[in-house]
C-alpha positions in Angstrom: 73.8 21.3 -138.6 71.2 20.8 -135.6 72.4 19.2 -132.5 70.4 17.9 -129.7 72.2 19.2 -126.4 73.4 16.9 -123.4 73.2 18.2 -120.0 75.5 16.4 -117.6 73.3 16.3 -114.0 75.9 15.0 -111.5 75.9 10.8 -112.5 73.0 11.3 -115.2 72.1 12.5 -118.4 69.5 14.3 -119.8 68.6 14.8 -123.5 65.8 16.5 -123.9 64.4 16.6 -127.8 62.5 19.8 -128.3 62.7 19.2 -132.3 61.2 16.9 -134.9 63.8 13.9 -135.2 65.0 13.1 -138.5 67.1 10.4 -139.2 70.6 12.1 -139.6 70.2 13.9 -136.6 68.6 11.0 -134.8 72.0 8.9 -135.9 74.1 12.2 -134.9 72.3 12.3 -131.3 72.8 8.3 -130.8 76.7 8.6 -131.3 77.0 11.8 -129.4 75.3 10.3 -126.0 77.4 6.9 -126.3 80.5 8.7 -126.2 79.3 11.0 -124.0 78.4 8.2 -121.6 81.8 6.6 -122.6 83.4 9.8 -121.6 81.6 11.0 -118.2 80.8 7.2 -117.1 77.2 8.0 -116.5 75.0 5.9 -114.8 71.9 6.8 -116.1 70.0 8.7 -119.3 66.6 10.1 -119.2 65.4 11.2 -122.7 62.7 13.3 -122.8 60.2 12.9 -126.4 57.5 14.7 -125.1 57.9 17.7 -128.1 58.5 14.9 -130.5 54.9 14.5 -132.6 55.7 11.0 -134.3 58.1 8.1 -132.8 58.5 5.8 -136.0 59.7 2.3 -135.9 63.4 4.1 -137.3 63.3 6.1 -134.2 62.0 3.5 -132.1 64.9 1.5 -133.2 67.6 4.6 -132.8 66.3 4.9 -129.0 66.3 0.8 -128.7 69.7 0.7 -129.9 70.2 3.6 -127.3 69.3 1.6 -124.4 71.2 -1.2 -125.3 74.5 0.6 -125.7 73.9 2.2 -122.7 73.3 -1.1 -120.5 76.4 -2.1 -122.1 77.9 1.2 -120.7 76.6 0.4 -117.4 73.9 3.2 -117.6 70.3 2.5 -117.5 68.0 4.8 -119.8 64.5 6.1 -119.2 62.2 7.7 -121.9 
């Protein structure tokens, strides 16, 4: 199965998504970068869409709940 890397950049995250998102692996990426926040204590996340052709309102929603958990996790997040 596909997985969307996470590169750890001293307090920050980048995820950059070089592939067409479906919804498993959209799902898979969300719970990967909350624990991976959980686990480094990040303070921010940039996530990069520029490869991604369509942003639908389920990925809309996946990157919305993103945020949120992440401002919860005391990281802000940047698309």
């Amino acid at each position: 199965m596909e997985k969307i890397p996470i590169l750890r950049m001293g307090p920050f995250l980048l995820v950059t998504i070089q592939v067409d998102l479906y919804d498993r692996l959209a799902l898979n990426l969300e719970a990967d970068l909350i624990e991976t926040i959980t686990t480094t204590g990040a303070k921010g996340v940039l996530i990069d869409i520029s490869v991604v052709s369509i942003v639908d309102s389920f990925m809309g929603r996946i990157i919305g709940n993103i945020a949120s958990m992440s401002k919860i996790l005391d990281a802000e997040t940047v698309v």
